[in-house]
KOLBA-841218 format. One record per residue (C-alpha): residue number from 1; x, y negated, z negated. Coordinates in nm, 3 decimals, decimal comma, always signed. Layout:
// KOLBA-841218
+------+---------+---------+---------+
| dolo |      xx |      yy |      zz |
+------+---------+---------+---------+
|  NUM |       X |       Y |       Z |
...
+------+---------+---------+---------+
END
This chain:
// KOLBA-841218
+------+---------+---------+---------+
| dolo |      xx |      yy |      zz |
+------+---------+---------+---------+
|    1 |  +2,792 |  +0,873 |  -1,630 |
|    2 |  +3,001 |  +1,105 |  -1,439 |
|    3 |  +2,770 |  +1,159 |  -1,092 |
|    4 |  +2,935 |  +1,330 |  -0,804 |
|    5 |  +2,877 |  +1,193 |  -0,460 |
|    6 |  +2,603 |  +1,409 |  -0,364 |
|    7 |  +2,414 |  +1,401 |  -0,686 |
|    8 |  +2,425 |  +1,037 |  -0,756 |
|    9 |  +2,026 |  +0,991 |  -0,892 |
|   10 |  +1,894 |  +0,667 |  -0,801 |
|   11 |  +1,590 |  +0,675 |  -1,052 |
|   12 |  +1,830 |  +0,671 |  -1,330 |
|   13 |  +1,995 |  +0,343 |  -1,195 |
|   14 |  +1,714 |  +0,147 |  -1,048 |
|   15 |  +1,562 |  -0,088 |  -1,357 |
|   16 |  +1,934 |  -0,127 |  -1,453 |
|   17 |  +1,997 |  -0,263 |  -1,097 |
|   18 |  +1,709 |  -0,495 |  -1,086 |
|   19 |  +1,734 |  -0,602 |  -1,433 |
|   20 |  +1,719 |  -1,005 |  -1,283 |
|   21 |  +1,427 |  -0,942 |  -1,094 |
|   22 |  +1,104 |  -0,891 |  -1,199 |
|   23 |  +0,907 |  -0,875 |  -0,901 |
|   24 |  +1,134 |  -0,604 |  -0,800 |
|   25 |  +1,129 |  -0,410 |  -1,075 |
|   26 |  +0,773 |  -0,404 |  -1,071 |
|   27 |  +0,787 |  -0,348 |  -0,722 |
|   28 |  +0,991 |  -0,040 |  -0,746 |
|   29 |  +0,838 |  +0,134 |  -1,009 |
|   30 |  +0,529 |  +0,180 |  -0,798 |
|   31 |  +0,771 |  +0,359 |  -0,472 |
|   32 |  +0,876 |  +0,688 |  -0,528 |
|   33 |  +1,226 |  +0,744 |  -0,459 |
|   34 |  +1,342 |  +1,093 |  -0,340 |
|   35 |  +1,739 |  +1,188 |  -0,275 |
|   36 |  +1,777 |  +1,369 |  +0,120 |
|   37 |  +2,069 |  +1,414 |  +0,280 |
|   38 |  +1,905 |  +1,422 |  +0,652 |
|   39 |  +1,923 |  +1,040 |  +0,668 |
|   40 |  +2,296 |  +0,860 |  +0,680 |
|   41 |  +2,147 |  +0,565 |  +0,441 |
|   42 |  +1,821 |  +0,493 |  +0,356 |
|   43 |  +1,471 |  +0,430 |  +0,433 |
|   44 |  +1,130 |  +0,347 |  +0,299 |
|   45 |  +0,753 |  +0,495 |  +0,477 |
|   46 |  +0,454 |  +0,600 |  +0,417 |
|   47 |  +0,386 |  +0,965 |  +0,300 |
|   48 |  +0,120 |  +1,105 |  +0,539 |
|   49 |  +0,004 |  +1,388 |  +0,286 |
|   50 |  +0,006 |  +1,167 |  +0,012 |
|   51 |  -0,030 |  +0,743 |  +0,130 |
|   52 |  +0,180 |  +0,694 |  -0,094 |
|   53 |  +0,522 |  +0,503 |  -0,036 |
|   54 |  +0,850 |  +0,669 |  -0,067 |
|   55 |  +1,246 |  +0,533 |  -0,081 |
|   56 |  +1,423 |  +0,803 |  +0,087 |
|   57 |  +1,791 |  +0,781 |  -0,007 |
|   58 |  +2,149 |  +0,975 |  +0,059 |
|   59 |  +2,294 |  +1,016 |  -0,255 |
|   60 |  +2,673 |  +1,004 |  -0,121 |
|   61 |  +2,550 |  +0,663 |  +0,040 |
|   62 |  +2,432 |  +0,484 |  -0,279 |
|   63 |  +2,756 |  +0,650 |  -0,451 |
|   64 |  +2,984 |  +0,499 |  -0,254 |
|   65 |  +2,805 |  +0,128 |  -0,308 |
|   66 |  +2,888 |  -0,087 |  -0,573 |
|   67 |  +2,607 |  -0,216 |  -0,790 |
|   68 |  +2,559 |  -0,536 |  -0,581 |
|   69 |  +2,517 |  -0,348 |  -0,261 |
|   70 |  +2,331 |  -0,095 |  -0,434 |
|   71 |  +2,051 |  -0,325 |  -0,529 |
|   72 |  +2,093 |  -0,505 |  -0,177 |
|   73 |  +1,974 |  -0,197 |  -0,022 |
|   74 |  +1,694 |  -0,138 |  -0,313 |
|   75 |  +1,553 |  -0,527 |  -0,208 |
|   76 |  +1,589 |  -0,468 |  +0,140 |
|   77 |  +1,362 |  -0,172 |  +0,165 |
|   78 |  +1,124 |  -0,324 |  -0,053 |
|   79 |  +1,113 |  -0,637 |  +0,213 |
|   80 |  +0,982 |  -0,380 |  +0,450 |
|   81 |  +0,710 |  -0,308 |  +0,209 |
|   82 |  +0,653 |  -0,676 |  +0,123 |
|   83 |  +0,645 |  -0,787 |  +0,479 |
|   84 |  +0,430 |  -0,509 |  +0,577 |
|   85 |  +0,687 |  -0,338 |  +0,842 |
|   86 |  +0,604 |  -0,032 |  +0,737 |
|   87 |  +0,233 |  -0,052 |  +0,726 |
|   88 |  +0,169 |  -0,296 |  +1,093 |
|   89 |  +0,222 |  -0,166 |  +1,401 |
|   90 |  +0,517 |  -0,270 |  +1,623 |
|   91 |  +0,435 |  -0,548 |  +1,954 |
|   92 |  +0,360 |  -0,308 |  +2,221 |
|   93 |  +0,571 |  -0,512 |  +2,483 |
|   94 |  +0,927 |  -0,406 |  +2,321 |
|   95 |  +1,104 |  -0,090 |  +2,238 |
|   96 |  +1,073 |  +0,044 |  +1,881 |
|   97 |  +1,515 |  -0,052 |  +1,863 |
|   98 |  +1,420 |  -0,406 |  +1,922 |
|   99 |  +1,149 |  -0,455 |  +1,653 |
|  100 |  +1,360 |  -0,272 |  +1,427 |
|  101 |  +1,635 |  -0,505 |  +1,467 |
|  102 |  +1,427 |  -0,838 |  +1,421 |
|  103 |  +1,267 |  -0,702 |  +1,141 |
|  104 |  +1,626 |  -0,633 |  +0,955 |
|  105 |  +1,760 |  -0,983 |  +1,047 |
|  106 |  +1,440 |  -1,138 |  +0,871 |
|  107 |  +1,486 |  -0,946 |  +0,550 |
|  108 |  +1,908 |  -0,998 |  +0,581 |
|  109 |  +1,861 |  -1,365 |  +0,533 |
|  110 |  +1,766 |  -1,346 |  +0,232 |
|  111 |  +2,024 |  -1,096 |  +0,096 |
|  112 |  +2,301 |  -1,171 |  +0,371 |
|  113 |  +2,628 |  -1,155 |  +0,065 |
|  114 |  +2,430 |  -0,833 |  -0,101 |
|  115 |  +2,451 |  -0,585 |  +0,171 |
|  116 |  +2,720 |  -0,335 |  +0,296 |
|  117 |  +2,933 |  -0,392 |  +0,514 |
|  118 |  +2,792 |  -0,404 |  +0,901 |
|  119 |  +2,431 |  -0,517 |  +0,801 |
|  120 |  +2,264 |  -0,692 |  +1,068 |
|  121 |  +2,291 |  -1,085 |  +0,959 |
|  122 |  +2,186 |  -1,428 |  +1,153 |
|  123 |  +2,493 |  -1,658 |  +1,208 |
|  124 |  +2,726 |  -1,352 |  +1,193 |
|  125 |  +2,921 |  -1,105 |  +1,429 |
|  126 |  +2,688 |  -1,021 |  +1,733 |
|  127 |  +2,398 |  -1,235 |  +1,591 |
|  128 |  +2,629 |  -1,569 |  +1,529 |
|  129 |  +2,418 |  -1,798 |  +1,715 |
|  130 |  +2,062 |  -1,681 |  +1,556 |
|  131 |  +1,967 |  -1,922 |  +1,267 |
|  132 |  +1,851 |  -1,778 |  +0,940 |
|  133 |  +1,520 |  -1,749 |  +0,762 |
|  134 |  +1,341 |  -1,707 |  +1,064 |
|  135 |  +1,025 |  -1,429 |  +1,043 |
|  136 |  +1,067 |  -1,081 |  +1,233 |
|  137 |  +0,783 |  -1,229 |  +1,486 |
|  138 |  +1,102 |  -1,489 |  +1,587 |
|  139 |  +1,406 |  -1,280 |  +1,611 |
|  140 |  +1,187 |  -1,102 |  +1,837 |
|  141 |  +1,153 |  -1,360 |  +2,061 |
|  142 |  +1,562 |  -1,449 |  +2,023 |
|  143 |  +1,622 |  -1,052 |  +2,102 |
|  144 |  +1,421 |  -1,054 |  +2,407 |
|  145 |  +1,585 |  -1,347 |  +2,557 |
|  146 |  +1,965 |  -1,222 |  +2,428 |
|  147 |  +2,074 |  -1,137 |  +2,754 |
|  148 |  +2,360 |  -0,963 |  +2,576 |
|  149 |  +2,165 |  -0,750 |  +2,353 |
|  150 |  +1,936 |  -0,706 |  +2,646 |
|  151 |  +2,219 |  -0,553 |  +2,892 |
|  152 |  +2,353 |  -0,326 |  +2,584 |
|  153 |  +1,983 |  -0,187 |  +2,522 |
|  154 |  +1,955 |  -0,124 |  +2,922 |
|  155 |  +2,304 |  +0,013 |  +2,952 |
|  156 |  +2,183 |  +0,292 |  +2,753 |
|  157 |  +1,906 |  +0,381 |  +2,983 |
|  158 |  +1,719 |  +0,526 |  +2,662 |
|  159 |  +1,934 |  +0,825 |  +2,653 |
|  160 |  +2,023 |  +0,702 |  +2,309 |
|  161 |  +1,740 |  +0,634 |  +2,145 |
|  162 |  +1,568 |  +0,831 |  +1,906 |
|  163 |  +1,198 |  +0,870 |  +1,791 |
|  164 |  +1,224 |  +0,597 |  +1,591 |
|  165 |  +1,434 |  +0,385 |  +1,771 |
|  166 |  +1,751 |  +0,395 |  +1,619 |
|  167 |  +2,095 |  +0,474 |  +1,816 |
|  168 |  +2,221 |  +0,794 |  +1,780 |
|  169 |  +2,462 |  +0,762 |  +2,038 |
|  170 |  +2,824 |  +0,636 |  +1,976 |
|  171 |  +2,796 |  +0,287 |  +1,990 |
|  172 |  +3,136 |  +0,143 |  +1,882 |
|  173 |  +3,221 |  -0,189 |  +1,797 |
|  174 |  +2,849 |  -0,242 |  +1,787 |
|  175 |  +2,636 |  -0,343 |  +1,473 |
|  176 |  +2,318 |  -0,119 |  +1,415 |
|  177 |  +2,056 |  -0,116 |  +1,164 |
|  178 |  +2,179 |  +0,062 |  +0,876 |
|  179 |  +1,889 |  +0,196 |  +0,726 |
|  180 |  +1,628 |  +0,468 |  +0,855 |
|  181 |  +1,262 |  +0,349 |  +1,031 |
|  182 |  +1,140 |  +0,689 |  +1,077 |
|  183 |  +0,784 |  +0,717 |  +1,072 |
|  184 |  +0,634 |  +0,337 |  +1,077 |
|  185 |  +0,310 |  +0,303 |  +1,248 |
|  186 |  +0,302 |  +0,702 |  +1,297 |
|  187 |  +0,032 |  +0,767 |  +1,044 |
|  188 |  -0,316 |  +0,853 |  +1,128 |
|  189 |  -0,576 |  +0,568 |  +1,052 |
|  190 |  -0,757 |  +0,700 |  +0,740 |
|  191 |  -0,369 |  +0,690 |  +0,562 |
|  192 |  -0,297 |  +0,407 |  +0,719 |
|  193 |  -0,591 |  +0,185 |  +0,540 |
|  194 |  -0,507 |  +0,343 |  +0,204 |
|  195 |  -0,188 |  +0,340 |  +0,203 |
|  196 |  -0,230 |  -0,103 |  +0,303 |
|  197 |  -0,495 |  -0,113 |  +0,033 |
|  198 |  -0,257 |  +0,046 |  -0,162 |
|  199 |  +0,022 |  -0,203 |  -0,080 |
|  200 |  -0,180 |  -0,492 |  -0,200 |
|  201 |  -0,266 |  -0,333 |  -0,562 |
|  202 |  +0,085 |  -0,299 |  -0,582 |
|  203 |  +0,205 |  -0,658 |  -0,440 |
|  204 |  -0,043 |  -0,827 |  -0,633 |
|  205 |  +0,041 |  -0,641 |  -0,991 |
|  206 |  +0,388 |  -0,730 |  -0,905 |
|  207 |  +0,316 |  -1,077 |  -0,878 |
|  208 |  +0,141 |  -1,116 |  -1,158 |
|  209 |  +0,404 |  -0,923 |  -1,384 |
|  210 |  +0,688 |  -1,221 |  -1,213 |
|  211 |  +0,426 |  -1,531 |  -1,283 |
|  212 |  +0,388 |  -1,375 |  -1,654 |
|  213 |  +0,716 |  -1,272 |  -1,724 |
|  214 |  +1,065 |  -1,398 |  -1,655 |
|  215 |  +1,006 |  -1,523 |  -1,287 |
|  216 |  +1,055 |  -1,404 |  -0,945 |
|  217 |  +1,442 |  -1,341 |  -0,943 |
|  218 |  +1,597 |  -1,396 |  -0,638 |
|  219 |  +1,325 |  -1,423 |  -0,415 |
|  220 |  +1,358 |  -1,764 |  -0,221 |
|  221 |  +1,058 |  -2,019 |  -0,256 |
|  222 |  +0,963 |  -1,954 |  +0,131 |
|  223 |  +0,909 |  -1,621 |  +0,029 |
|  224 |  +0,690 |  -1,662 |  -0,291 |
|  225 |  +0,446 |  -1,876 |  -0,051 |
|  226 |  +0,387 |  -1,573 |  +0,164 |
|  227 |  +0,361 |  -1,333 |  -0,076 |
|  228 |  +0,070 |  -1,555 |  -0,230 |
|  229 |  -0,074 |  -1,641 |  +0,060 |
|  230 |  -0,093 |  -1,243 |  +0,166 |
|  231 |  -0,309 |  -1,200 |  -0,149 |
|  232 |  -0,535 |  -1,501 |  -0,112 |
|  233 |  -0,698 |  -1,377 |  +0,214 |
|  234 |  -1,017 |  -1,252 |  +0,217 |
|  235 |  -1,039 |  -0,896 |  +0,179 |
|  236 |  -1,230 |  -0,606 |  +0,375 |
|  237 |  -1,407 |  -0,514 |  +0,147 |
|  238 |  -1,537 |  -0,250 |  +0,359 |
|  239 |  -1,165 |  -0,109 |  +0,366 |
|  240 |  -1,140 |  -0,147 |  -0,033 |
|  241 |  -1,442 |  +0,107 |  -0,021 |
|  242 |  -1,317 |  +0,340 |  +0,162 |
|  243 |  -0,949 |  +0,314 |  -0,023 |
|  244 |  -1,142 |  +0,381 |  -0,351 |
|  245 |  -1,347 |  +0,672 |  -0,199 |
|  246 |  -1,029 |  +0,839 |  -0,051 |
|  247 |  -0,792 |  +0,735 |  -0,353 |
|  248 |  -1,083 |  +0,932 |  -0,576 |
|  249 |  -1,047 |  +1,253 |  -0,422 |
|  250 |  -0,921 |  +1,547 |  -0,623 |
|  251 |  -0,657 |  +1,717 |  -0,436 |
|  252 |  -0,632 |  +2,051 |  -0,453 |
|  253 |  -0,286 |  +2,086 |  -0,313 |
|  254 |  -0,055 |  +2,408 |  -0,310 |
|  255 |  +0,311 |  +2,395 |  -0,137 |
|  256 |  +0,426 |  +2,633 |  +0,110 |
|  257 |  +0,717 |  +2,672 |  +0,325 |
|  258 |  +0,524 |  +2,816 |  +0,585 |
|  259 |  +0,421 |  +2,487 |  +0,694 |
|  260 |  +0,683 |  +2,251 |  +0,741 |
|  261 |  +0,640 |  +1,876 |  +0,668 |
|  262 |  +0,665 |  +1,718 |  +1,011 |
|  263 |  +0,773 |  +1,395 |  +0,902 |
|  264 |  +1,065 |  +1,513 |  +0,677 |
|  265 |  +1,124 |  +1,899 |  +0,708 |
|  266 |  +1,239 |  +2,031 |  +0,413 |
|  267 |  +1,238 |  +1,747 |  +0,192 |
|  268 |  +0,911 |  +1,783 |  +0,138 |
|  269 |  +0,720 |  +2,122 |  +0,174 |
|  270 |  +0,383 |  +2,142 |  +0,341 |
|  271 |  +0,071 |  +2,079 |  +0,220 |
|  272 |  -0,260 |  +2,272 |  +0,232 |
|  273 |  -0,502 |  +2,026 |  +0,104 |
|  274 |  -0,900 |  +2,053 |  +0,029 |
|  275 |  -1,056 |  +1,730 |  -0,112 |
|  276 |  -1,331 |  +1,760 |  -0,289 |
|  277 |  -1,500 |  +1,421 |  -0,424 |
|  278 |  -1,747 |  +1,342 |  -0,653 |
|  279 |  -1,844 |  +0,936 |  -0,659 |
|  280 |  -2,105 |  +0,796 |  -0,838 |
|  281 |  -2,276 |  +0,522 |  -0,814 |
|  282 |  -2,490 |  +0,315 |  -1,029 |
|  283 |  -2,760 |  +0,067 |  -0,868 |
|  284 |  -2,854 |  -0,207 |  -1,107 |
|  285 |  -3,186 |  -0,254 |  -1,143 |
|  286 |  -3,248 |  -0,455 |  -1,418 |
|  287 |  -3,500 |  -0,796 |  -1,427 |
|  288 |  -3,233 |  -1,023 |  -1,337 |
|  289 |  -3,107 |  -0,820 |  -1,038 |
|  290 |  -3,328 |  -0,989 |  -0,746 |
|  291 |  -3,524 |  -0,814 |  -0,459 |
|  292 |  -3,302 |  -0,919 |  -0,236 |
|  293 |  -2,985 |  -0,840 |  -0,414 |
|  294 |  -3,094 |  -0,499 |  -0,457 |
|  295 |  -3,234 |  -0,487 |  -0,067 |
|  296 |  -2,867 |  -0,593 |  -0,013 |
|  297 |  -2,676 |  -0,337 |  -0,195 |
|  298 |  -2,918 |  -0,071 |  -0,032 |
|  299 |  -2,786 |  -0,201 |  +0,302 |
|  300 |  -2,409 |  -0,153 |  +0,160 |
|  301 |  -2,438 |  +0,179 |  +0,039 |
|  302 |  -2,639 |  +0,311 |  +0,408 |
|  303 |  -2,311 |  +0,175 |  +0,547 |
|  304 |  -2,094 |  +0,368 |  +0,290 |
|  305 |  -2,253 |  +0,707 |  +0,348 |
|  306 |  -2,100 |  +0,709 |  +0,741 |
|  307 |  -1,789 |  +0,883 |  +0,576 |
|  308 |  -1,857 |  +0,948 |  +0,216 |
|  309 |  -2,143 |  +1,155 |  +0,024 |
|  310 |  -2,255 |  +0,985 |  -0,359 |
|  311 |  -2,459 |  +1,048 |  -0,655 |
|  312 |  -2,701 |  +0,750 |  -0,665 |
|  313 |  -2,744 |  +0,665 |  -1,074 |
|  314 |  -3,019 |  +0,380 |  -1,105 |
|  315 |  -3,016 |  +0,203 |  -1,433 |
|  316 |  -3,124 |  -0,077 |  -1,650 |
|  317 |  -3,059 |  -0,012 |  -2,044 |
|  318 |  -3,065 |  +0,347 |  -1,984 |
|  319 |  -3,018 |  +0,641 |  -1,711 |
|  320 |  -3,290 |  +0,882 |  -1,662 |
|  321 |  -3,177 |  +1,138 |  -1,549 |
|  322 |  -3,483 |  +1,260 |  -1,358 |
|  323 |  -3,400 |  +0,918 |  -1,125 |
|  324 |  -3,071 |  +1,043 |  -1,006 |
|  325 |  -3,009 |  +1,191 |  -0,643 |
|  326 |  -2,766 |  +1,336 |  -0,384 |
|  327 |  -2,695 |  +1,063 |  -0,078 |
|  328 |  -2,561 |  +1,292 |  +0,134 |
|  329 |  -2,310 |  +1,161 |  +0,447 |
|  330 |  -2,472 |  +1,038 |  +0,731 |
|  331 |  -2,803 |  +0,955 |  +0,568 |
|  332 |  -3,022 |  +0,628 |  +0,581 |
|  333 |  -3,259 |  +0,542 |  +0,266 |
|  334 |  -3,477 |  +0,234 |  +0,194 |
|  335 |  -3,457 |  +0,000 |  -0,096 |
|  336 |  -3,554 |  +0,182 |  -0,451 |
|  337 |  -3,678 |  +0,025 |  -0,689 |
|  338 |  -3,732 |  +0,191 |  -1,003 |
|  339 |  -3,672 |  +0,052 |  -1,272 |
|  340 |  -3,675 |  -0,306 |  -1,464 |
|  341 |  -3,527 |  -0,308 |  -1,774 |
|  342 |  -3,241 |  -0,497 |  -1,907 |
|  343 |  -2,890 |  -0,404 |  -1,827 |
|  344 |  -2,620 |  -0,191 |  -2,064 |
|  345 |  -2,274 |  -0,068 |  -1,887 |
|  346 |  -2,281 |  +0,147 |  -2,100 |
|  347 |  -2,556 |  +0,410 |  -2,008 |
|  348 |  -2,394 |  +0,492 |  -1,639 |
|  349 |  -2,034 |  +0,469 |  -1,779 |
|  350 |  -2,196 |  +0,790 |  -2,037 |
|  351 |  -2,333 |  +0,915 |  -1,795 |
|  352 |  -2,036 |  +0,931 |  -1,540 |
|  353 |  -1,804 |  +1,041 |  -1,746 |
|  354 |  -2,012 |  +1,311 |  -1,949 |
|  355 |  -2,052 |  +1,503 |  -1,610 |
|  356 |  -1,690 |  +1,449 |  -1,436 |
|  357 |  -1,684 |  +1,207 |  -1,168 |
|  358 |  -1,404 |  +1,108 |  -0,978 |
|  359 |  -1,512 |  +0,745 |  -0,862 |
|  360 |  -1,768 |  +0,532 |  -1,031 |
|  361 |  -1,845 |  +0,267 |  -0,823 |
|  362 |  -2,116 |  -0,043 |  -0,975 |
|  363 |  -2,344 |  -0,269 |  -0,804 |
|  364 |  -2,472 |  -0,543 |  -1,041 |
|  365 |  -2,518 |  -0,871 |  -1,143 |
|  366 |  -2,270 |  -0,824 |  -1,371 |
|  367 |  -2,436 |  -0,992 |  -1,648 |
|  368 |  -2,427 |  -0,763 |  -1,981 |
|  369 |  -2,112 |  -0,721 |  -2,230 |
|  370 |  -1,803 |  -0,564 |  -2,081 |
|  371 |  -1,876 |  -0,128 |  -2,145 |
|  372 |  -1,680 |  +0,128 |  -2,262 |
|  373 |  -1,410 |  +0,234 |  -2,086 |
|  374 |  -1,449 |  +0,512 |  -1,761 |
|  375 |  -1,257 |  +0,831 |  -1,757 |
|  376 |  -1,233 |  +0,802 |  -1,356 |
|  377 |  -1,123 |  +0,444 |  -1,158 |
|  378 |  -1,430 |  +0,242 |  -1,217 |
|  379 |  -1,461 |  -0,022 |  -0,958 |
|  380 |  -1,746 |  -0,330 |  -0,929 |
|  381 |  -1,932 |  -0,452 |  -0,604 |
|  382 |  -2,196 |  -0,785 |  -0,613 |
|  383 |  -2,256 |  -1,065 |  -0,498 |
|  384 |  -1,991 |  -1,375 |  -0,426 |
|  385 |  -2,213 |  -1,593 |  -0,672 |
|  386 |  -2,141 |  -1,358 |  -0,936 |
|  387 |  -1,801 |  -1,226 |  -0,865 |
|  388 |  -1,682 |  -1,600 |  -0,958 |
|  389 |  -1,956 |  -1,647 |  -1,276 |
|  390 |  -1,884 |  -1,239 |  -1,470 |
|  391 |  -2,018 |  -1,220 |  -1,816 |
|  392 |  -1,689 |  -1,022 |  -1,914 |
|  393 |  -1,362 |  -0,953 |  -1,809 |
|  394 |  -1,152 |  -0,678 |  -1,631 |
|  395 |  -0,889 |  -0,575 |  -1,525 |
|  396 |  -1,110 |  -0,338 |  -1,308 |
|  397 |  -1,164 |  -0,412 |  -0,879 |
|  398 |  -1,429 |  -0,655 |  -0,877 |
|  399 |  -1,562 |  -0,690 |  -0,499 |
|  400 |  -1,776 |  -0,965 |  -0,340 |
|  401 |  -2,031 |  -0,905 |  -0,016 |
|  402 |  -2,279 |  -1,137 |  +0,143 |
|  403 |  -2,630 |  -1,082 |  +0,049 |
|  404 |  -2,897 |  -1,369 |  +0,055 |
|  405 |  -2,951 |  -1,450 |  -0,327 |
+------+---------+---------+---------+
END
């Protein structure tokens, strides 16, 4: 493949380069990668139009690699993800420099002999006397008591330092970060809680595809234990509705250059977006949903309508369609009853994708045969009782909330 320096493609490289490891791979295919030439190296954030994540690369960079380096780079950005750089917010006693350099020597001790040249590595060069495998939390704590790096920072008086804390000044003989930070922690909150949401989905697919498949690669034991214990903790489910809710949207998007894209001009063109979304969802209200299960999912769906609007579809064995009603955003309603029946999926997942939802979300008991599959993401809300007893399984989002059963 004859690729110049400036057109080198990383997409066409990137399952050849993590061929040995899985979780990678998997990883990766879930990041957009886009080629700019307005960062030196690389970087990986959070697309504020979009949530989604995104590699941003220099081509002439990755050319000049060899393949080693070049999936060095690839794992290091995607230890940002893992670690959850990107998405947490930087301690608000230190300068955005500092927290970028603890988080690099945490990720660098894993992949200290894959990196180019200049990397920032524990028991090397400026950082000789740091150990290695520490977290970013503890070469934070090294960094603020390196009198050394200290002076250096203050030296500079902040003239130096740009919006993302990186060194654009001259700085010599002295190792810096070689990869781009630019926009962690600077999305707003809605994108922010989507786009983590999002970073679990994708964390705990890849694990899966490394436990199924040929392993984790390279990715030290130490590691695997915190990427497993990240996906074992309880989960917001309050934040998992409003991911789904905002992930269901229908964009209607068109580019223009009359609006640049703050974050990267003229990588990206700006967005004029209008969201339009239509959720549904069905109440269970079959015989073997209880009073108070249904008094409970009542109280979770009054919560739900402070930022979203919802077609309420009540069912048992069947929808009727004179049942079904507009919960508009901001309003309260009382427990419904109305209807007893027994319980078939299938009726709401007809019904929902007949008329061209965009969400379908289902409280329930769960107990019936698995339905038909949805046209839209289809995700399930009961009770903890039943989210460890289903009748049928999914692949599909199955949450748990506390109601008194």
């Amino acid at each position: 493949m004859n690729e110049t320096k400036n057109d080198f493609n990383l997409n066409m490289h990137t399952a050849r380069l993590l061929m040995s490891e899985p979780f990678f791979a998997a990883l990766s295919r879930r990041v957009n990668k886009v080629s700019t030439t307005s960062i030196p190296t690389a970087g990986v954030y959070v697309n504020p139009d979009t949530a989604q994540f995104e590699m941003v690369y220099n081509p002439k960079f990755f050319a000049e690699l060899d393949d080693k380096q070049r999936s060095g780079v690839l794992k290091h950005e995607f230890y940002h993800l893992i670690f959850e750089h990107v998405t947490g917010r930087k301690p608000g006693d230190v300068n955005a420099k500092t927290w970028n350099f603890a988080t690099d020597l945490a990720i660098n001790s894993h992949i200290a002999d894959e990196l180019p040249e200049g990397a920032l590595i524990p028991g090397k060069n400026n950082f000789k006397d740091y150990a290695s495998g520490l977290s970013a939390e503890a070469y934070l704590e090294l960094l603020k008591k390196d009198e050394q790096f200290q002076n250096k920072e203050q030296k500079k008086d902040g003239s130096g330092e740009g919006e993302d804390g990186q060194d654009s000044s001259d700085s010599g003989s002295d190792q810096e970060q070689f990869d781009s930070h630019e926009g962690w922690g600077q999305v707003d909150s809605t994108t922010s809680e989507i786009a983590k949401e999002r970073l679990k989905d994708y964390i705990k697919k890849a694990a899966e595809e490394a436990q199924k498949g040929n392993g984790w690669g390279s990715i030290p034991a130490t590691c695997r234990r915190d990427i497993m214990a990240r996906l074992a903790t309880h989960v917001d489910w309050r934040k998992v509705l409003r991911y789904f809710v905002k992930t269901s949207q229908r964009a209607a998007k068109r580019s223009t250059v009359r609006k640049i894209n703050k974050r990267f001009p003229y990588i990206h063109a700006g967005k004029k977006v209008k969201r339009q979304a239509r959720i549904a969802i069905s109440v269970d209200q079959s015989g073997s949903v209880s009073d108070e299960m249904l008094e409970g999912f009542f109280s979770e769906l009054n919560k739900l309508s402070s930022f979203a609007s919802f077609t309420v579809v009540p069912f048992d064995t069947r929808v009727d369609p004179a049942l079904i009603y507009e919960w508009k955003k901001g309003e309260n309603h009382k427990t419904q009853r109305v209807m007893t029946g027994g319980t078939c999926f299938n009726a709401p997942t007809e019904y929902v994708n007949k008329h061209g939802f965009d969400g379908h979300i289902v409280l329930t008991d769960l107990m019936a045969p698995k339905p038909k599959a949805s046209k839209c993401q289809r995700m399930w809300m009961t009770t903890r009782y039943y989210a460890t007893r289903p009748y049928f399984k999914t692949n599909e989002r199955i949450i748990a909330i506390d109601v008194k059963e």
